[in-house]
KEFI-277699 format. One record per residue: residue number from 0; residue in three letters; x, y, z of N, C-alpha, C, O, CB in turn. Coordinates in steps of 0.02 Angstrom, whole numbers, plus 50000, padded with zeros to 5 digits. Glycine has a CB too. Example, Ala and Ser with C-alpha at 12.3 -4.5 7.8 and 13.67 -1.06 7.14 Angstrom:
2
+------+------+--------+---------+-------+---------+----------+-------+--------+---------+-------+--------+---------+-------+---------+----------+-------+
! resi ! resn ! n.east ! n.north !  n.up ! ca.east ! ca.north ! ca.up ! c.east ! c.north !  c.up ! o.east ! o.north !  o.up ! cb.east ! cb.north ! cb.up !
+------+------+--------+---------+-------+---------+----------+-------+--------+---------+-------+--------+---------+-------+---------+----------+-------+
!    0 !  ALA !  50660 !   49716 ! 50390 !   50615 !    49775 ! 50390 !  50660 !   49835 ! 50390 !  50712 !   49834 ! 50423 !   50565 !    49776 ! 50452 !
!    1 !  SER !  50642 !   49888 ! 50354 !   50684 !    49947 ! 50357 !  50645 !   50002 ! 50394 !  50670 !   50057 ! 50402 !   50704 !    49970 ! 50286 !
+------+------+--------+---------+-------+---------+----------+-------+--------+---------+-------+--------+---------+-------+---------+----------+-------+
//
This chain:
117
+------+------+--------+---------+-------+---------+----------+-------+--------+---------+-------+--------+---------+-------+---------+----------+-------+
! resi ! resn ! n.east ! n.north !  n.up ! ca.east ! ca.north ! ca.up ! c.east ! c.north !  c.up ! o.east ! o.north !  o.up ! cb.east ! cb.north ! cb.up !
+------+------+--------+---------+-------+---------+----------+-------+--------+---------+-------+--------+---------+-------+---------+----------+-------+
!    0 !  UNK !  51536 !   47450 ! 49867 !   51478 !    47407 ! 49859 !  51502 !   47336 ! 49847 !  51542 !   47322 ! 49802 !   51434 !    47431 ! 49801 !
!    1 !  UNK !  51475 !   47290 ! 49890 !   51495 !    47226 ! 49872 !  51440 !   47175 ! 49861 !  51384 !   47201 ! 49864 !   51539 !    47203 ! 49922 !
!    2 !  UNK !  51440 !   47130 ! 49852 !   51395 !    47071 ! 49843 !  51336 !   47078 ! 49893 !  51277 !   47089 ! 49876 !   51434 !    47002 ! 49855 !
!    3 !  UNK !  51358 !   47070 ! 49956 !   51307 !    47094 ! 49994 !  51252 !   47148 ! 50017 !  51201 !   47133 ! 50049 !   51325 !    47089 ! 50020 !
!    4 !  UNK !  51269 !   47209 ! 49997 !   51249 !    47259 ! 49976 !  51181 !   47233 ! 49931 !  51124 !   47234 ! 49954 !   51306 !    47296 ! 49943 !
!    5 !  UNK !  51195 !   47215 ! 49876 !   51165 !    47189 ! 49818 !  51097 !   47132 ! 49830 !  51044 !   47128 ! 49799 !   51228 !    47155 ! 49779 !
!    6 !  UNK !  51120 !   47097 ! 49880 !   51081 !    47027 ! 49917 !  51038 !   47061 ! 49988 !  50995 !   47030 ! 50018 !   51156 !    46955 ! 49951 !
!    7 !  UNK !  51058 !   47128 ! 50004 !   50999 !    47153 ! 50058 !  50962 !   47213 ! 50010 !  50918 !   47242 ! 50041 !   51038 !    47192 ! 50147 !
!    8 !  UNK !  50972 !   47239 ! 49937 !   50929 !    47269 ! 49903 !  50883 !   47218 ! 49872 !  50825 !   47237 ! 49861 !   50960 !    47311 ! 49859 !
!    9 !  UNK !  50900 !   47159 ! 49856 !   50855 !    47091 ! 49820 !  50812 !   47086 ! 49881 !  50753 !   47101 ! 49871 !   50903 !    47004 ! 49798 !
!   10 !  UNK !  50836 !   47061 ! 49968 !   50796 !    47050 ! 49985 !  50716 !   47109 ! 50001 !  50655 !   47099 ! 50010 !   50831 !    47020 ! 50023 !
!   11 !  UNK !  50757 !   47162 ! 49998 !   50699 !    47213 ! 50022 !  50636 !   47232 ! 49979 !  50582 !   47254 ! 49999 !   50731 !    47279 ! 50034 !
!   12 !  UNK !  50662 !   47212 ! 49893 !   50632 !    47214 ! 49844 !  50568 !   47144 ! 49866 !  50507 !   47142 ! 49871 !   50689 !    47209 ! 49780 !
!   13 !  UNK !  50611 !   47106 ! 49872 !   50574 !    47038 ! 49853 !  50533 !   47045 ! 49931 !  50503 !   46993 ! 49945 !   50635 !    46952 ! 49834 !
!   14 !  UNK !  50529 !   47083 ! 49967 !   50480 !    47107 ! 50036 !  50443 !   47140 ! 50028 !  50395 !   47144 ! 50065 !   50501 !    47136 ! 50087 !
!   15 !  UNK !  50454 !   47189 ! 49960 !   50401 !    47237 ! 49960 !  50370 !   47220 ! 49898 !  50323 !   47254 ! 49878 !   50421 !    47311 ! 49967 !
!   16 !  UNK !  50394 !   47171 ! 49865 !   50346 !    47134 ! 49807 !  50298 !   47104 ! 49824 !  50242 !   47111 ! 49800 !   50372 !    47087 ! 49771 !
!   17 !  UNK !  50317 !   47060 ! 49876 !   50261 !    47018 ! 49913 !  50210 !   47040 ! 49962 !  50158 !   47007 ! 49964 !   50290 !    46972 ! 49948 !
!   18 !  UNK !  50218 !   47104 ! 50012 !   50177 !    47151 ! 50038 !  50143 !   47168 ! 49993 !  50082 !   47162 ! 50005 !   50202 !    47200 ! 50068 !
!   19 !  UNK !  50163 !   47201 ! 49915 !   50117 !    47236 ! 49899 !  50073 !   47197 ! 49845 !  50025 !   47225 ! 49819 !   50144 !    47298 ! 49880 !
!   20 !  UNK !  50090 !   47136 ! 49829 !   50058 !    47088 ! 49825 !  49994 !   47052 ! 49853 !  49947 !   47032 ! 49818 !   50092 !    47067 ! 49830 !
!   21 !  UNK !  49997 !   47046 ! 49917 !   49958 !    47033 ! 49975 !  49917 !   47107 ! 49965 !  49858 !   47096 ! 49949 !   50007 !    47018 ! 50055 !
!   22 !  UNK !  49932 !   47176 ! 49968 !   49900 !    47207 ! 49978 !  49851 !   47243 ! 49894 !  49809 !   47288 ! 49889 !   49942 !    47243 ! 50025 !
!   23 !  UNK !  49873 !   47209 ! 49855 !   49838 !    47226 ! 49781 !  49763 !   47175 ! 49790 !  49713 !   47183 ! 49756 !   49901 !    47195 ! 49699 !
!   24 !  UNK !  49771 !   47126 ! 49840 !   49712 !    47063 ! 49852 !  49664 !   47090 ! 49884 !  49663 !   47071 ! 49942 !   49730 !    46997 ! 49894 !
!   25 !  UNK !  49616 !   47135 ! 49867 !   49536 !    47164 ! 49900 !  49530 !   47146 ! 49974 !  49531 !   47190 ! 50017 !   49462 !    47123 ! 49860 !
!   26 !  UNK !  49525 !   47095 ! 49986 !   49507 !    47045 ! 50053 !  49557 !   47052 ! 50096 !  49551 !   47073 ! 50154 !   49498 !    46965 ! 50041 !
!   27 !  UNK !  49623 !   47028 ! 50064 !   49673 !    47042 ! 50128 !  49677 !   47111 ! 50119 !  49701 !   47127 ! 50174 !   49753 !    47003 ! 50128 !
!   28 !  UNK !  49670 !   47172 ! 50084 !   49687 !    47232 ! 50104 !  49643 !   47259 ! 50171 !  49668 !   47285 ! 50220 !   49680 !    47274 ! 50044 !
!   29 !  UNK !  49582 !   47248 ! 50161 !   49543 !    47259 ! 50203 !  49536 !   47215 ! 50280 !  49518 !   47236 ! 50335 !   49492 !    47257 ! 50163 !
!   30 !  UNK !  49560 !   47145 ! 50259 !   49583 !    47131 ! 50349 !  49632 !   47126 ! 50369 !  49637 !   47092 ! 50420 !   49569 !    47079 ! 50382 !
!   31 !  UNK !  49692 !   47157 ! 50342 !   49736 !    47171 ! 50368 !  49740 !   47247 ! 50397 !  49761 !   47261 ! 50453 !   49778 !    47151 ! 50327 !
!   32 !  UNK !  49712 !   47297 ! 50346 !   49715 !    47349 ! 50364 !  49670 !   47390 ! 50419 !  49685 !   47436 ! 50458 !   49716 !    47369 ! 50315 !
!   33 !  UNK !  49609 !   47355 ! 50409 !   49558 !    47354 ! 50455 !  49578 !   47332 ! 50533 !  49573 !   47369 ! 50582 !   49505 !    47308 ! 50425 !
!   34 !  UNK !  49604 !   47258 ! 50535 !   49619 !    47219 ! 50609 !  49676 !   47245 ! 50643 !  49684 !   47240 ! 50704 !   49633 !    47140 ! 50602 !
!   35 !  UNK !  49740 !   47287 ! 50581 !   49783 !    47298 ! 50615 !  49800 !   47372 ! 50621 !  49859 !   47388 ! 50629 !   49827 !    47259 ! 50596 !
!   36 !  UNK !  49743 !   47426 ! 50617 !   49742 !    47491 ! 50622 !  49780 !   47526 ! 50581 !  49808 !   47578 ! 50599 !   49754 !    47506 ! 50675 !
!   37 !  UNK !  49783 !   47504 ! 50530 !   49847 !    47526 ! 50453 !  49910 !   47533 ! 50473 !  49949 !   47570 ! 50444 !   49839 !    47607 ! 50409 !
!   38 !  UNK !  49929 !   47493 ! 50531 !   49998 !    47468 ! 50538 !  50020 !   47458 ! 50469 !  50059 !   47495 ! 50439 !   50003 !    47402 ! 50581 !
!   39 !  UNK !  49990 !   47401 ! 50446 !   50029 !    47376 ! 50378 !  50040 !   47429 ! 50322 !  50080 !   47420 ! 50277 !   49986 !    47316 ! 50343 !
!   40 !  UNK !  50011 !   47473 ! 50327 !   50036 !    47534 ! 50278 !  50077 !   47569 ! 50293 !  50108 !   47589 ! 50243 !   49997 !    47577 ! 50261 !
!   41 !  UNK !  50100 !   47596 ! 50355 !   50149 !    47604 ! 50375 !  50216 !   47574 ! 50384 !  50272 !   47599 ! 50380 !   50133 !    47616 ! 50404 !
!   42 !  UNK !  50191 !   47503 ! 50402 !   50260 !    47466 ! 50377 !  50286 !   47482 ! 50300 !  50342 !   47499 ! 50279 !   50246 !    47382 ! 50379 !
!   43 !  UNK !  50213 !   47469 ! 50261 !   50267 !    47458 ! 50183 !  50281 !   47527 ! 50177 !  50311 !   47531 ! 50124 !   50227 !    47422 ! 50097 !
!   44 !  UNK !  50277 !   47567 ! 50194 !   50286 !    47655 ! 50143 !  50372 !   47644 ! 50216 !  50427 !   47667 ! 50200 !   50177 !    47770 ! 50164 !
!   45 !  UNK !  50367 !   47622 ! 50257 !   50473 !    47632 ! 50289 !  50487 !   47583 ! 50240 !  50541 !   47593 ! 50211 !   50513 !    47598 ! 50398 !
!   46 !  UNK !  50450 !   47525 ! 50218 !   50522 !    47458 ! 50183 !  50486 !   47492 ! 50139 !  50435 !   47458 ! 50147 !   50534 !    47350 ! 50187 !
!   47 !  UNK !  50470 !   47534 ! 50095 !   50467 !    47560 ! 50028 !  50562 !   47632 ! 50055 !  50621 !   47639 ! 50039 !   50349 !    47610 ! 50007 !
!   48 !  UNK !  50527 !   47652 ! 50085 !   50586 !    47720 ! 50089 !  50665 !   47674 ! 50117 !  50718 !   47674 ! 50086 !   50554 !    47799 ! 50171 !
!   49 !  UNK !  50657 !   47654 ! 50153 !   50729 !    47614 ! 50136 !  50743 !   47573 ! 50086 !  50801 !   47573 ! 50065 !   50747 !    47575 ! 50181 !
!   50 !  UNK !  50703 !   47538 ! 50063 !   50715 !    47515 ! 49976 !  50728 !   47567 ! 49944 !  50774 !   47557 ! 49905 !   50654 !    47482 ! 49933 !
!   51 !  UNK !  50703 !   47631 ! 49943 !   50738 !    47680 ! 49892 !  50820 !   47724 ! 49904 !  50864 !   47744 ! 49866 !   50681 !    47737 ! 49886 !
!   52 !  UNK !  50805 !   47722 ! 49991 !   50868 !    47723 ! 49995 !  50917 !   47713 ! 49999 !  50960 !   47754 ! 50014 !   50876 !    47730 ! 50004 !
!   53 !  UNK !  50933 !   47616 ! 49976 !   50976 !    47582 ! 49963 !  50986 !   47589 ! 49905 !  51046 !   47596 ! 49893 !   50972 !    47532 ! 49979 !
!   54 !  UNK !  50930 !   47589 ! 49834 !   50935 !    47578 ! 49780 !  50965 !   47655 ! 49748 !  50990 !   47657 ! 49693 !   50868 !    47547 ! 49758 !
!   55 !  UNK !  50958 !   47710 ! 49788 !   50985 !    47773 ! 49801 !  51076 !   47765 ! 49800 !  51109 !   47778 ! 49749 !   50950 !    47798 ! 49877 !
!   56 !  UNK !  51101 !   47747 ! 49851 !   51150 !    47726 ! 49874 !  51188 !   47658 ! 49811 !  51247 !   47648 ! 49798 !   51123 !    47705 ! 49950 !
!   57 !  UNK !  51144 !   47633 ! 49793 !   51177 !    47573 ! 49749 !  51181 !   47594 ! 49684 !  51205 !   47561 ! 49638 !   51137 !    47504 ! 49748 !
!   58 !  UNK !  51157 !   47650 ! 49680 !   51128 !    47700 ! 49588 !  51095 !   47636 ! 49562 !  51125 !   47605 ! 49518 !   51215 !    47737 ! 49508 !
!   59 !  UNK !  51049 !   47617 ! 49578 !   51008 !    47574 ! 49531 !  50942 !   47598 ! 49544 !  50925 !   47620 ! 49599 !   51014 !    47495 ! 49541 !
!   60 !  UNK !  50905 !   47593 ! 49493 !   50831 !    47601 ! 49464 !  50781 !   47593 ! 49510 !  50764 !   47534 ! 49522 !   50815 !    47555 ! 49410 !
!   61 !  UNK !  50750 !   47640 ! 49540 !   50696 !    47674 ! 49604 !  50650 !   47673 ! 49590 !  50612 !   47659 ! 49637 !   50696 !    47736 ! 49628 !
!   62 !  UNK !  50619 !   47686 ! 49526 !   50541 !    47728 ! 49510 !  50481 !   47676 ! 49526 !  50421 !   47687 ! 49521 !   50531 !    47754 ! 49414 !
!   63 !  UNK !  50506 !   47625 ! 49545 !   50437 !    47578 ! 49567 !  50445 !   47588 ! 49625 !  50387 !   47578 ! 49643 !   50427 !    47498 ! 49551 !
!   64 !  UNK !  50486 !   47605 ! 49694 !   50493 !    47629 ! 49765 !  50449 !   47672 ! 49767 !  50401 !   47676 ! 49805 !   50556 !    47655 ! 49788 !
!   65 !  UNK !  50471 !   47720 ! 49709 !   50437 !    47805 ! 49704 !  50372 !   47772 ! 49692 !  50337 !   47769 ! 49742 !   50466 !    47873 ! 49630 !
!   66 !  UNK !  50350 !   47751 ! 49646 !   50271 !    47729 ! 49618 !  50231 !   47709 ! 49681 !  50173 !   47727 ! 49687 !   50269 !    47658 ! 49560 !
!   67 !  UNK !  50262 !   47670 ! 49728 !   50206 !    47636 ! 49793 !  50211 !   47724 ! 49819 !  50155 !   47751 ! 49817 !   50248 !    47549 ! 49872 !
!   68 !  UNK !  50266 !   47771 ! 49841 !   50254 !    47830 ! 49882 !  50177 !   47846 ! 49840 !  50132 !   47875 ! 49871 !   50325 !    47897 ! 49879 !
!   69 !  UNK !  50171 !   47831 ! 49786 !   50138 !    47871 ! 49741 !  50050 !   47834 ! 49763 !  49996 !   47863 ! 49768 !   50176 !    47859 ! 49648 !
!   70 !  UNK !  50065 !   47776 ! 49771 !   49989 !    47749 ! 49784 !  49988 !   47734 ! 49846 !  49968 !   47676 ! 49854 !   49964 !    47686 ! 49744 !
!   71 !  UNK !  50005 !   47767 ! 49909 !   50007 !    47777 ! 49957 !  49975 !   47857 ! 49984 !  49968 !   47878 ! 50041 !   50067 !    47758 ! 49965 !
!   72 !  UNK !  49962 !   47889 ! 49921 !   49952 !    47951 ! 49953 !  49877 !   47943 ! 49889 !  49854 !   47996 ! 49867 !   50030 !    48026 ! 49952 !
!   73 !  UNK !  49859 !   47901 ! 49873 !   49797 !    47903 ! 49852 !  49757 !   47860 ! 49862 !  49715 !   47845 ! 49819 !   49794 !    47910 ! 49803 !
!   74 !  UNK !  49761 !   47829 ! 49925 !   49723 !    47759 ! 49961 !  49647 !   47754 ! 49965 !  49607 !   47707 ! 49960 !   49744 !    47752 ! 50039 !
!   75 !  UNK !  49639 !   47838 ! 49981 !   49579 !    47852 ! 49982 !  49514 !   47866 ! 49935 !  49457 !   47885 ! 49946 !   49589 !    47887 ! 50008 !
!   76 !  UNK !  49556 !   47844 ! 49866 !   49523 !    47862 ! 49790 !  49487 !   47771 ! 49790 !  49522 !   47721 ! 49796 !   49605 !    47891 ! 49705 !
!   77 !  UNK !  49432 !   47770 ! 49784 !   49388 !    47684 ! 49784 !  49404 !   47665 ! 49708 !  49393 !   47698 ! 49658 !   49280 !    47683 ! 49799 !
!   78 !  UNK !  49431 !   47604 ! 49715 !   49441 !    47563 ! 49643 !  49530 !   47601 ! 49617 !  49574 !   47564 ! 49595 !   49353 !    47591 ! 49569 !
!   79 !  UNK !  49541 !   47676 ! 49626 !   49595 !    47683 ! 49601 !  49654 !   47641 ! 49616 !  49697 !   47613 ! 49582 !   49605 !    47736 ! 49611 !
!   80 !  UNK !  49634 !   47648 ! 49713 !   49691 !    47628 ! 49748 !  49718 !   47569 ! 49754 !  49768 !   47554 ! 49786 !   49686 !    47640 ! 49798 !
!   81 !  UNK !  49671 !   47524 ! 49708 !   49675 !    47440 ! 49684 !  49707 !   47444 ! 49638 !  49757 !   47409 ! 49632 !   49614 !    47396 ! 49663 !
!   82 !  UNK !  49690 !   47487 ! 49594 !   49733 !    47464 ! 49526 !  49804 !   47495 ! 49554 !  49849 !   47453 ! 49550 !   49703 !    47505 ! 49439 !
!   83 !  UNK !  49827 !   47560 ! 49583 !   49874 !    47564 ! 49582 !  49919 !   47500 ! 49641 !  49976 !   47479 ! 49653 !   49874 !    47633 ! 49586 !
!   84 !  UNK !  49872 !   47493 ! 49656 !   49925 !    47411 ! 49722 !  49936 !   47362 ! 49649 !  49993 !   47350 ! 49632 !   49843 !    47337 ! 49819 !
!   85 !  UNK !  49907 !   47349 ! 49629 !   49901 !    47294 ! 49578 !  49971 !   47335 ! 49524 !  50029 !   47314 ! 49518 !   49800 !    47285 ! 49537 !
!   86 !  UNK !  49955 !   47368 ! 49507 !   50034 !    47387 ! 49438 !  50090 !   47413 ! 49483 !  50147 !   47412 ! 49460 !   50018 !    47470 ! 49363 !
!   87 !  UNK !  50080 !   47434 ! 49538 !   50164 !    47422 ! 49589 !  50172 !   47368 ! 49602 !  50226 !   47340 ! 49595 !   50178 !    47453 ! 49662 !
!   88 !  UNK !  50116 !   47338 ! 49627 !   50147 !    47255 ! 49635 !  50174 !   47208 ! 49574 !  50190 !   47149 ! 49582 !   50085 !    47209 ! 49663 !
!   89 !  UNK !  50177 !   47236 ! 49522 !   50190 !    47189 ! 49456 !  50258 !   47237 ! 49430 !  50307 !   47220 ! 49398 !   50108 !    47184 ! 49387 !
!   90 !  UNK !  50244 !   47285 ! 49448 !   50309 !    47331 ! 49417 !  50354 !   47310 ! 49487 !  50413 !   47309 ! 49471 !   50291 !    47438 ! 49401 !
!   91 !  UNK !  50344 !   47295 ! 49557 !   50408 !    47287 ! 49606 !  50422 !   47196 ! 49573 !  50478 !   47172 ! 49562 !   50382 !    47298 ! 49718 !
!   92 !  UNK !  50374 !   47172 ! 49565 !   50423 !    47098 ! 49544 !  50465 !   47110 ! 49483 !  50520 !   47084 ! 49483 !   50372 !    47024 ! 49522 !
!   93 !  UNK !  50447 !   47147 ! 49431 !   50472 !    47145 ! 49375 !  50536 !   47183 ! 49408 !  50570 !   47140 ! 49435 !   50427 !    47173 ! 49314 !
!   94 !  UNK !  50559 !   47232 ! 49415 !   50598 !    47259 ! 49469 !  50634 !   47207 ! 49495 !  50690 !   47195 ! 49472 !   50560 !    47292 ! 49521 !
!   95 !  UNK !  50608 !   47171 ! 49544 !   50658 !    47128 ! 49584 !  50696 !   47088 ! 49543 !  50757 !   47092 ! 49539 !   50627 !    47084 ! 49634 !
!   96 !  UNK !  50656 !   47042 ! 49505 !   50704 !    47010 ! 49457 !  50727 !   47029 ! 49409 !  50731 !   46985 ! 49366 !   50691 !    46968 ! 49437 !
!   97 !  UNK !  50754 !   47100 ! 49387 !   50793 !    47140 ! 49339 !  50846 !   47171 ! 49387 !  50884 !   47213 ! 49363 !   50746 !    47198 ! 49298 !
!   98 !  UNK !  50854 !   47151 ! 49461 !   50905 !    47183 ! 49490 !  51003 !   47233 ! 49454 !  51053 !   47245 ! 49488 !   50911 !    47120 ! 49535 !
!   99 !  UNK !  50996 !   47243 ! 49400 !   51018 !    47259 ! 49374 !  51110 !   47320 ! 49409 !  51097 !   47380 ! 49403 !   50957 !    47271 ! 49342 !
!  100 !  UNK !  51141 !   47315 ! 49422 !   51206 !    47350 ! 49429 !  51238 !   47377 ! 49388 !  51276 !   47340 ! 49358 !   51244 !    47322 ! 49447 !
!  101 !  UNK !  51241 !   47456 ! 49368 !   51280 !    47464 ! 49314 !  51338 !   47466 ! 49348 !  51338 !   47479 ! 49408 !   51267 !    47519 ! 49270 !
!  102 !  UNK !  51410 !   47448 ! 49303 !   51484 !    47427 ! 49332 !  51489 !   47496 ! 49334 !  51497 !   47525 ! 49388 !   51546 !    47377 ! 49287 !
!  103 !  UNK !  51485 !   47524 ! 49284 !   51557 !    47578 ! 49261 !  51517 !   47635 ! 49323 !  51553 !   47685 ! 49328 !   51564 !    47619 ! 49141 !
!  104 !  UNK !  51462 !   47641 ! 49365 !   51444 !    47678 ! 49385 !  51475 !   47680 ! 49457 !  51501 !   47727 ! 49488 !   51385 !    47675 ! 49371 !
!  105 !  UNK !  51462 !   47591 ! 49481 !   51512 !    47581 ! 49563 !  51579 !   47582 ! 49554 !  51622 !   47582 ! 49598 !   51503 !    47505 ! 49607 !
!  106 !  UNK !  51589 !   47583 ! 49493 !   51679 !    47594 ! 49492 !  51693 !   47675 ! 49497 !  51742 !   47699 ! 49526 !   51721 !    47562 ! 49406 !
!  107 !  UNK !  51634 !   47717 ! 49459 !   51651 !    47781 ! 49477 !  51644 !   47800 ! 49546 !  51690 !   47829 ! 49575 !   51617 !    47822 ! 49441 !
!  108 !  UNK !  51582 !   47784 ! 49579 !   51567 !    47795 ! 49634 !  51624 !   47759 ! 49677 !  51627 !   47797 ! 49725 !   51499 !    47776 ! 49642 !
!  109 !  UNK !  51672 !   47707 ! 49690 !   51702 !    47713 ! 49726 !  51757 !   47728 ! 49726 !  51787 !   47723 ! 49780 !   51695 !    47685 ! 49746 !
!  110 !  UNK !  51797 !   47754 ! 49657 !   51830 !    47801 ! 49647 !  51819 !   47869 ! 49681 !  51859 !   47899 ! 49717 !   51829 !    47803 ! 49590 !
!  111 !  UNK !  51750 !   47890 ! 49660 !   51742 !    47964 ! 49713 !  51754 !   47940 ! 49774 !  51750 !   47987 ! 49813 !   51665 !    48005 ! 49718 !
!  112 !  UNK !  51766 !   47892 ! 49800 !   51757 !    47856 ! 49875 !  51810 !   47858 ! 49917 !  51817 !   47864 ! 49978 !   51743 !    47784 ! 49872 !
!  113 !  UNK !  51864 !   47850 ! 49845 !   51914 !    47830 ! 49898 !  51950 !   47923 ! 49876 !  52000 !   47949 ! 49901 !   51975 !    47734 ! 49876 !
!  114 !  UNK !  51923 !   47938 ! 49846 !   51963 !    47998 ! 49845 !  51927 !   48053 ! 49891 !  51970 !   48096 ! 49899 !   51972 !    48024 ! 49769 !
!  115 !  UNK !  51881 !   48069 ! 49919 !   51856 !    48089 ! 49969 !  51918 !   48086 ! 50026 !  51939 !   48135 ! 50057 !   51794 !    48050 ! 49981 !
!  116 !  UNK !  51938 !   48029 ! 50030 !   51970 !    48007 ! 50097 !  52041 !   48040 ! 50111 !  52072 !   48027 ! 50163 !   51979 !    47926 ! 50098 !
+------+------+--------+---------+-------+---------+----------+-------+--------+---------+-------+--------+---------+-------+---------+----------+-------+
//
């Protein structure tokens, strides 16, 4: 894992902060999702699953990735499906800017890494 690694999990965070941002807003949920045939929900639930599977891969802290799977499969609940866009969208910023790395964990992990080989 190197620096960069680290700078394409920030950016994917800080992509799906701002999607789900945009999509916690009543008005744009509905003309976006409406004009563009829930394309846009489908976009965010792949940059939600590859955000988890980097943050998977990096051992760092997922459960707000997991939380949008989570208000993605209840879209159809009226008023729920706001609040839950609205506390993933505040739990993925809080998230993004806590990007957090534990050391002793990529040092184990690439210890198992190189000993695999």
């Amino acid at each position: 894992m190197n620096n960069k690694d680290i700078e394409e999990l920030k950016t994917l965070k800080l992509v799906t902060a701002i999607g789900e941002t945009v999509l916690a807003i009543p008005i744009y949920w509905w003309l976006l999702i409406i004009s563009f045939l829930w394309i846009p929900l489908i976009v965010m639930l792949i940059l939600h699953a590859i955000t988890l599977a980097k943050s998977s891969n990096l051992n760092i802290w997922k459960k707000w990735s997991i939380m949008w799977v989570i208000t993605s499969l209840i879209w159809w609940v009226p008023l729920v499906w706001m609040l839950f866009h609205i506390i993933t969208a505040i739990m993925l910023w809080i998230d993004y800017s806590n990007v957090k790395i534990d050391k002793k964990e990529i040092a184990k992990k690439e210890i198992k890494d190189t000993t695999e080989l």
